[in-house]
C-alpha positions in Angstrom: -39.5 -37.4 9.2 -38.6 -40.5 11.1 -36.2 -41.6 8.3 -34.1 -38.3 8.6 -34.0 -38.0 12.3 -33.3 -41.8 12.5 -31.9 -42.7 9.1 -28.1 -42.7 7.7 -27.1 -41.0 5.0 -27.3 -44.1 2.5 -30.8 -43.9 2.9 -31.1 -41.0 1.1 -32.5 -43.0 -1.8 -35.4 -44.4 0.0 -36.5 -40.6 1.0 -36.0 -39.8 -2.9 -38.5 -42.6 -3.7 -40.7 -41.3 -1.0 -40.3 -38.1 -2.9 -40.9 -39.3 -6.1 -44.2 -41.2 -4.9 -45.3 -37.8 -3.5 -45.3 -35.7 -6.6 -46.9 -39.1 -8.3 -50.0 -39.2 -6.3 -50.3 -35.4 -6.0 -50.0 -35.3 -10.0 -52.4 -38.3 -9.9 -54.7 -36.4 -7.3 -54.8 -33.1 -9.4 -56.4 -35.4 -12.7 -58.8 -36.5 -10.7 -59.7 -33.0 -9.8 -59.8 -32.2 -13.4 -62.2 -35.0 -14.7 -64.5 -34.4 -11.8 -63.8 -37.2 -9.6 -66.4 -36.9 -6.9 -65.3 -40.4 -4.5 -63.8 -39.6 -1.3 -59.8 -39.7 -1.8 -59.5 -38.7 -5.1 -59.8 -35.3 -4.8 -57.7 -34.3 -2.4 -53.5 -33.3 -2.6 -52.4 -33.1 0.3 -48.5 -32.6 -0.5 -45.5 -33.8 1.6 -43.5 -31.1 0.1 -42.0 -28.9 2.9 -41.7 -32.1 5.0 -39.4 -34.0 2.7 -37.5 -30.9 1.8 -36.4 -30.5 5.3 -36.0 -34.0 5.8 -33.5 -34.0 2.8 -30.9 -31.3 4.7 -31.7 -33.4 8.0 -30.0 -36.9 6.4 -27.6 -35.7 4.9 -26.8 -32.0 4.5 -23.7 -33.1 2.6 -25.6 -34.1 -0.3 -28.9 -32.3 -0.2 -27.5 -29.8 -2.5 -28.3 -32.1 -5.6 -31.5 -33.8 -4.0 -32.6 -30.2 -4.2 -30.7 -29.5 -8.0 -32.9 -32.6 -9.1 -36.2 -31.5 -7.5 -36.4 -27.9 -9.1 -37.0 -29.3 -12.2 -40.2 -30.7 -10.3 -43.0 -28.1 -10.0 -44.6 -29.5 -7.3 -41.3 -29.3 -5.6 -39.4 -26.3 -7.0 -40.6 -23.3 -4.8 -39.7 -25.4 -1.4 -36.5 -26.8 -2.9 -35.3 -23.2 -4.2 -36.5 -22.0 -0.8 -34.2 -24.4 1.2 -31.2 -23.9 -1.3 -31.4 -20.4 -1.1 -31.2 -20.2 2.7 -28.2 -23.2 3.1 -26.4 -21.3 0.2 -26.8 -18.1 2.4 -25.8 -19.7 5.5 -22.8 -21.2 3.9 -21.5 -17.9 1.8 -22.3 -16.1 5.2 -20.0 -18.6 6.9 -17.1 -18.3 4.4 -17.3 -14.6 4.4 -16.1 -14.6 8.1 
């Protein structure tokens, strides 16, 4: 969050890398679940989804659009990034039909 209230818009590829190590250690966090991994830390999956969707649209709005293209093809991302694209895409046709 401190990145997209403090960060320029060129930094938009460190939040994607944040990204991308999210949906890592979640996917990485979900194995351990499956083969019964019983040590403190690897079971849980706590995601950073809804945070870094919103922080996307809060560097830069300008290209958020195709952060949130490349992150429906995510699973762990798709539901939040359709979410936020839906209401900006709204928003915007709602502006241009005034």
């Amino acid at each position: 969050m401190a990145l997209a209230t403090l960060g320029e818009p060129e930094d938009m590829a460190d939040l994607e890398r944040l990204i991308n190590a999210d949906i890592e250690r979640v996917r990485q966090g979900r194995s351990h679940v499956l083969e019964g991994a019983q040590r403190a830390g690897q079971r849980g999956c706590h995601e950073m989804v809804t945070w870094y969707v919103r922080s996307v649209f809060w560097l830069d709005p300008t290209s958020a659009e195709g952060v949130l293209l490349q992150l429906l093809s995510e699973p762990e991302y798709e539901l939040d990034a359709a979410k936020a694209g839906q209401a900006r895409w709204l928003r915007d046709f709602e502006s241009n039909a005034r």
